[in-house]
C-alpha positions in Angstrom: -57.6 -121.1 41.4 -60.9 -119.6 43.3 -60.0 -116.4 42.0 -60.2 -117.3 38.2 -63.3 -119.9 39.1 -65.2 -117.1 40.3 -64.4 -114.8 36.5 -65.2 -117.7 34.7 -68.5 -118.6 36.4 -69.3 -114.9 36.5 -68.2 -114.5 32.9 -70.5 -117.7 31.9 -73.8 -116.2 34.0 -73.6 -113.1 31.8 -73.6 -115.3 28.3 -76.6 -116.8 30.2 -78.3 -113.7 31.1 -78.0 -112.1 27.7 -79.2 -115.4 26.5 -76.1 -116.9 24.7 -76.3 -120.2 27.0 -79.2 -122.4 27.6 -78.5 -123.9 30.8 -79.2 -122.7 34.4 -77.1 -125.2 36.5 -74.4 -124.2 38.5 -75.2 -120.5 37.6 -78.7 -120.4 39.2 -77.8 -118.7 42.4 -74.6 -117.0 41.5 -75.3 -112.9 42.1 -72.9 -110.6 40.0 -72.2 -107.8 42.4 -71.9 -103.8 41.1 -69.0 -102.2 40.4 -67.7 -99.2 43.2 -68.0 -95.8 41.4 -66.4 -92.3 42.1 -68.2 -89.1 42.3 -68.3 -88.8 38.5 -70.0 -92.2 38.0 -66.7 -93.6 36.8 -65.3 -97.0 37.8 -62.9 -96.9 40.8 -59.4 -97.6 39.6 -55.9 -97.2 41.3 -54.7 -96.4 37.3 -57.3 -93.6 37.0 -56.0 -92.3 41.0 -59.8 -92.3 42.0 -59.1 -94.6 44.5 -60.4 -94.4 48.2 -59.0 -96.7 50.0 -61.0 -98.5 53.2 -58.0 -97.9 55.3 -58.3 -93.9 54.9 -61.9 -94.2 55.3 -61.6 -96.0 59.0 -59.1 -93.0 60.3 -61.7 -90.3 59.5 -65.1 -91.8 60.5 -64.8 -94.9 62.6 -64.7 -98.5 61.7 -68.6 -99.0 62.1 -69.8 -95.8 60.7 -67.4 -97.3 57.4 -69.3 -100.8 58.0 -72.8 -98.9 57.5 -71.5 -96.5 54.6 -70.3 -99.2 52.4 -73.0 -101.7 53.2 -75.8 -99.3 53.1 -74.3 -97.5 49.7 -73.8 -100.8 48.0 -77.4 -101.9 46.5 -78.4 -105.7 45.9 -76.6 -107.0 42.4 -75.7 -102.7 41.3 -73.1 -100.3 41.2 -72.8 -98.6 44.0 -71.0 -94.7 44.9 -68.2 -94.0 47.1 -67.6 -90.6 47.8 -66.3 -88.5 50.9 -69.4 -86.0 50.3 -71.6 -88.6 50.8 -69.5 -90.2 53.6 -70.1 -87.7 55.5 -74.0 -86.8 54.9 -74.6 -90.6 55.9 -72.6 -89.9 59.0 -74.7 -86.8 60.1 -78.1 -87.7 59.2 -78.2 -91.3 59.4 -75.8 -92.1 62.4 -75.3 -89.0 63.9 -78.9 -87.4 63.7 -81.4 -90.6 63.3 -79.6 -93.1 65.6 -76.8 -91.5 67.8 -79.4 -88.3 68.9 -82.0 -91.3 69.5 -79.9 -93.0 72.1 -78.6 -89.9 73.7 -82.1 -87.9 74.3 -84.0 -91.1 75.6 -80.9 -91.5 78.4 -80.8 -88.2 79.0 -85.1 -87.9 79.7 -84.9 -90.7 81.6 -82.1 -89.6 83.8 -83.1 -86.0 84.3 -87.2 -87.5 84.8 -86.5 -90.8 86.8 -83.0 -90.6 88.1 -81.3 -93.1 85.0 -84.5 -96.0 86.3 -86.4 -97.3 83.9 -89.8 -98.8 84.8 -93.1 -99.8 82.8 -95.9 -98.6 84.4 -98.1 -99.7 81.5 -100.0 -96.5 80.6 -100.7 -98.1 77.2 -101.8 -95.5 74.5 -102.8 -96.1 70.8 -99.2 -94.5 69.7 -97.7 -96.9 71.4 -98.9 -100.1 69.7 -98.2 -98.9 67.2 -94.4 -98.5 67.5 -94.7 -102.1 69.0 -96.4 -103.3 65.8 -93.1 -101.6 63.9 -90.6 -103.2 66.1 -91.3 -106.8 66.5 -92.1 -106.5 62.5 -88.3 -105.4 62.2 -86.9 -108.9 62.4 -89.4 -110.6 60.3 -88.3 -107.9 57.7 -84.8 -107.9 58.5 -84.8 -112.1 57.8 -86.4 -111.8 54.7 -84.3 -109.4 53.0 -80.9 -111.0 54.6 -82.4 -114.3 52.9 -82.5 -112.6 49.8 -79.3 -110.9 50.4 -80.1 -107.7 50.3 -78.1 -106.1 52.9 -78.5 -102.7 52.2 -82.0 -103.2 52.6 -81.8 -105.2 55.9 -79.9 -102.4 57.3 -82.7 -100.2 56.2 -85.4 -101.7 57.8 -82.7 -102.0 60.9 -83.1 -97.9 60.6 -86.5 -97.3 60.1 -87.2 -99.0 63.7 -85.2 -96.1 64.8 -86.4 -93.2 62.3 -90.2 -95.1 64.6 -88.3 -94.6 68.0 -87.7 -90.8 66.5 -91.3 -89.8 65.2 -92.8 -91.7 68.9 -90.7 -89.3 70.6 -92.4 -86.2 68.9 -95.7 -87.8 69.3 -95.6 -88.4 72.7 -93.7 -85.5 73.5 -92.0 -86.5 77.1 -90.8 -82.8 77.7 -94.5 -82.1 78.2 -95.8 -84.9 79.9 -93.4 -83.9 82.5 -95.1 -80.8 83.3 -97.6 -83.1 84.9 -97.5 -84.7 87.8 -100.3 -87.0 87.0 -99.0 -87.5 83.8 -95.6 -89.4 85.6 -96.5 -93.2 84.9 -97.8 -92.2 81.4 -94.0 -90.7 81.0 -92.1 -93.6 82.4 -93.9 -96.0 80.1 -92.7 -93.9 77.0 -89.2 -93.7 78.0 -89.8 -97.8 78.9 -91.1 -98.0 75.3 -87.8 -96.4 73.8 -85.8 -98.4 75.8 -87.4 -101.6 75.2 -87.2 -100.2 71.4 -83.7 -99.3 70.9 -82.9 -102.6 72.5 -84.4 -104.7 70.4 -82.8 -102.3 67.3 -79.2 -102.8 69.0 -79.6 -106.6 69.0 -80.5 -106.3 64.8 -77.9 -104.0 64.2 -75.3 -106.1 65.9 -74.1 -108.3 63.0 -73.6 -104.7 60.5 -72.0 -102.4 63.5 -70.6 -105.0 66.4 -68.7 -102.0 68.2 -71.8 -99.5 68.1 -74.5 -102.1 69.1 -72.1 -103.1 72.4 -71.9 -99.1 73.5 -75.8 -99.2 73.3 -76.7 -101.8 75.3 -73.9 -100.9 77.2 -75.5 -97.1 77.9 -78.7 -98.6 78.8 -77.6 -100.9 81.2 -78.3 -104.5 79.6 -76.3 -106.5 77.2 -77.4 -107.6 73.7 -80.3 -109.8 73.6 -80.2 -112.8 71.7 -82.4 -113.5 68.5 -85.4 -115.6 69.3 -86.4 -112.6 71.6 -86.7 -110.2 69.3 -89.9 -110.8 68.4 -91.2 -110.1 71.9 -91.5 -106.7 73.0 -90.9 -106.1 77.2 -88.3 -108.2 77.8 -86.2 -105.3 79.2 -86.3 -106.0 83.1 -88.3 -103.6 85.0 -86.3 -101.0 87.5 -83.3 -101.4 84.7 -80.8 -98.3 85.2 -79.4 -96.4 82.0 -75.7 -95.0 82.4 -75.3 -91.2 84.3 -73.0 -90.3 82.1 -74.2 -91.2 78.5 -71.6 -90.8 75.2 -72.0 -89.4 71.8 -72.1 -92.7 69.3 -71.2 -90.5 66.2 -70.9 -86.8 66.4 -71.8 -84.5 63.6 -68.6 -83.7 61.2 -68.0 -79.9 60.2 -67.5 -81.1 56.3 -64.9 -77.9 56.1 -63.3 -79.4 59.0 -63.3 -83.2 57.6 -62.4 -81.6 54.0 -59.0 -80.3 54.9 -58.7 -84.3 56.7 -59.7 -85.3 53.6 -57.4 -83.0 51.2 -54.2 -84.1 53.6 -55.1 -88.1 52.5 -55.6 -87.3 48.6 -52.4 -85.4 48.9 -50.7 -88.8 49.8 -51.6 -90.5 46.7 -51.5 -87.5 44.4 -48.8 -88.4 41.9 -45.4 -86.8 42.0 -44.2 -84.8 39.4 -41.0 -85.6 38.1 -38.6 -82.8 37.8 -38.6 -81.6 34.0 -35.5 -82.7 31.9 -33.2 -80.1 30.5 -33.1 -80.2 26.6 -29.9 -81.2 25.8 -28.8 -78.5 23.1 -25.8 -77.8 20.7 -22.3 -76.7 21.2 -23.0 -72.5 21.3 -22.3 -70.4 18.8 -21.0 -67.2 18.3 -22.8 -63.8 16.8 -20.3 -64.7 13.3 -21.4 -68.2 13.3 -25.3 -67.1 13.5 -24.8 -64.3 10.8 -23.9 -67.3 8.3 -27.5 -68.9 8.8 -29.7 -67.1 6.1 -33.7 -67.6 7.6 -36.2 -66.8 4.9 -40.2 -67.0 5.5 -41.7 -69.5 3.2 -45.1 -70.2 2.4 -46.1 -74.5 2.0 -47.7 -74.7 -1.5 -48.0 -78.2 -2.1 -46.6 -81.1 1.0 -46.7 -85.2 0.7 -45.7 -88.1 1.9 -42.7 -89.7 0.7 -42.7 -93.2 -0.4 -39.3 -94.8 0.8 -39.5 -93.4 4.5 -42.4 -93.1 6.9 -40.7 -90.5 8.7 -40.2 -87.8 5.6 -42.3 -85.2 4.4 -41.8 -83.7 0.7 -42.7 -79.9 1.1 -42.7 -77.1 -1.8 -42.4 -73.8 -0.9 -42.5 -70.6 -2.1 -39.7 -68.4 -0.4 -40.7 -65.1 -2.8 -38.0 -66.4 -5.3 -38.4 -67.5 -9.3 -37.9 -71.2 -8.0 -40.0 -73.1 -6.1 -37.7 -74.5 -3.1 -38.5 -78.7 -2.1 -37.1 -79.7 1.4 -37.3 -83.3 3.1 -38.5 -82.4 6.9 -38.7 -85.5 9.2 -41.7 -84.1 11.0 -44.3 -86.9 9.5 -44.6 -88.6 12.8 -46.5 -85.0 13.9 -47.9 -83.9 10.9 -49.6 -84.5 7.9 -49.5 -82.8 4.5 -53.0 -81.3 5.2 -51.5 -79.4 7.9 -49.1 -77.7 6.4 -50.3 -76.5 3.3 -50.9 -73.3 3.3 -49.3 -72.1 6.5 -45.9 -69.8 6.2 -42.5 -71.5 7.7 -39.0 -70.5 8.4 -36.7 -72.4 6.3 -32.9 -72.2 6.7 -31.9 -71.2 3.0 -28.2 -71.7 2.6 -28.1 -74.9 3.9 -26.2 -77.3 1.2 -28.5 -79.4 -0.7 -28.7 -83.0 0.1 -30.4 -86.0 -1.6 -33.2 -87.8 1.3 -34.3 -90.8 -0.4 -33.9 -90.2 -3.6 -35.3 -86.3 -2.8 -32.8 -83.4 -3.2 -33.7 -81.2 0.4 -32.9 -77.4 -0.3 -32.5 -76.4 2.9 -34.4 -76.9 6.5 -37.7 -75.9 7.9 -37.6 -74.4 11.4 -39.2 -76.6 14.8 -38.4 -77.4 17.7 -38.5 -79.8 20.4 -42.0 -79.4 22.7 -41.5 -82.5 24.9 -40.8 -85.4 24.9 -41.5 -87.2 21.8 -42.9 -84.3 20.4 -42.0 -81.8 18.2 -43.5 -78.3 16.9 -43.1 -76.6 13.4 -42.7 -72.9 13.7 -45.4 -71.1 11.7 
């Protein structure tokens, strides 16, 4: 019962949207989701075998990195594309390189430059306010377009905290302020920052990837923070300890690696093909038998329908005789008259005459089976 309420109120929204109905109520805030296309733009369809099914998906990359894929790749109220290509570009440059390289290299400085202790020594720099601006703006942003529900844009804005976090870390280039001794408490306060940052990111992203925003917090030592802090930036506690032994969230896929994973799964669902029938033939014949049957080359000079039977054609030939030669061929399922005339056939020339409704055949025109249900003249 929900299933066919939901066709016919999405059925009756797009008579309203193409202006066929003049009311708005109950169809006001009903949103007609895309279609999921293929690589070719085409409509997925377990008839068309285009299929790739979620299942398949979760064995190869990871339930989360699926979560982000198909959330991400499925835009507000449009179609969106399904592919293993892009699959695995997402994987690589938006998990692997933008947010599971982020997490790893700020653990990693702050373990090989403090020992895994992270402490904010508040050695504030202009840089640095401005990542904070881009961070506690993240939730505002995130709110608005979950409100709207546009989750693939919420989970953008999620990601461009982090593609922040990225750019901060080239900025304030940490590898060089640890040449410096003086430069220490300007260092921890960066790596404080990215912390504090990444954090705050986990706790957003929790709701779209559960499993990765636990192993975050996890790796830097706090849990997830709840949501009426995320607009305030320093909560993480002071002298907080990352992990000493910090995991890869998502490691880059060799696509010619993944592509021989991926060729064993379509190989699953490829159709089987059915061994091909052997075409039952006649009793066999001996050399004397076949020396009876007199074959002659004839050319189609005229060819029509004929009226009492769908399945007969009427074809005159000329065989190089005086006479012009008529046969009735039941090939009108395959051909029509058009296609004949003109062409040369083989015709079986002895053969005894016999009336076909109400036409007197002279003989037989030579084809042959080509299938099933098919059948081929022999020109």
């Amino acid at each position: 019962a929900i299933l066919h309420l939901l066709y016919s109120r999405f059925f009756t929204k797009v008579l309203r949207d193409a202006g066929m109905l003049d009311f708005d109520e109950p169809f006001t805030n009903l949103l007609c989701q895309g279609m999921v296309l293929d690589e070719n733009g085409e409509v997925m369809s377990k008839s068309k075998g285009n299929v790739i099914y979620a299942e398949d998906l979760v064995d190869l990359f990871g339930v989360d990195a699926v979560r982000y894929f198909v959330l991400h790749e499925m835009p507000f109220e449009s179609d969106g594309t399904i592919t293993w290509d892009l699959m695995i570009e997402r994987t690589n440059s938006d998990l692997a390189n933008t947010l599971g390289n982020l997490v790893n290299r700020t653990i990693s400085m702050t373990n090989k430059y403090f020992g895994g202790v992270v402490e904010n020594k508040n050695v504030v720099e202009d840089v640095d306010n401005d990542l904070k601006s881009v961070v506690l703006a993240t939730k505002n942003s995130v709110q608005t377009k979950m409100d709207q529900l546009r989750v693939a844009d919420a989970i953008s804005e999620i990601f461009t905290l982090f593609k922040r976090c990225n750019k901060y870390i080239d900025e304030t280039m940490p590898w060089a302020l640890a040449k410096d001794e003086a430069k220490a408490d300007r260092l921890s306060t960066v790596l404080y920052n990215l912390v504090e940052s990444i954090t705050i990111g986990a706790a957003l992203l929790m709701p779209f990837m559960p499993d990765t925003a636990e192993k975050i917090v996890a790796q830097l030592g706090t849990t997830l923070r709840t949501y009426d802090t995320l607009d305030t930036f320093g909560v993480y506690p002071n002298g907080g300890k990352v992990t000493d032994k910090p995991e890869i969230l998502f490691a880059r896929i060799d696509p010619k690696e993944m592509g021989e994973k991926i060729a064993a799964v379509e190989a699953k669902y490829a159709p089987k093909e059915e061994p091909k029938k052997e075409i039952e033939g006649l009793a066999r014949i001996n050399i004397e038998d076949f020396a009876k049957i007199e074959l002659r080359a004839a050319k189609v000079v005229a060819c029509e329908p004929i009226k009492r039977a769908k399945k007969l054609l009427k074809l005159t030939l000329d065989d190089g005789t005086s006479t012009p030669r008529t046969v009735a061929s039941g090939i009108a399922k395959w051909y029509k008259p058009e296609d004949l005339i003109g062409h040369t056939v083989i015709v079986v020339a002895n053969l005894k005459p016999a009336v076909l409704c109400g036409v007197e055949s002279q003989g037989m025109i030579l084809a042959a089976d080509a299938g099933e249900d098919d059948v081929r003249v022999v020109f």
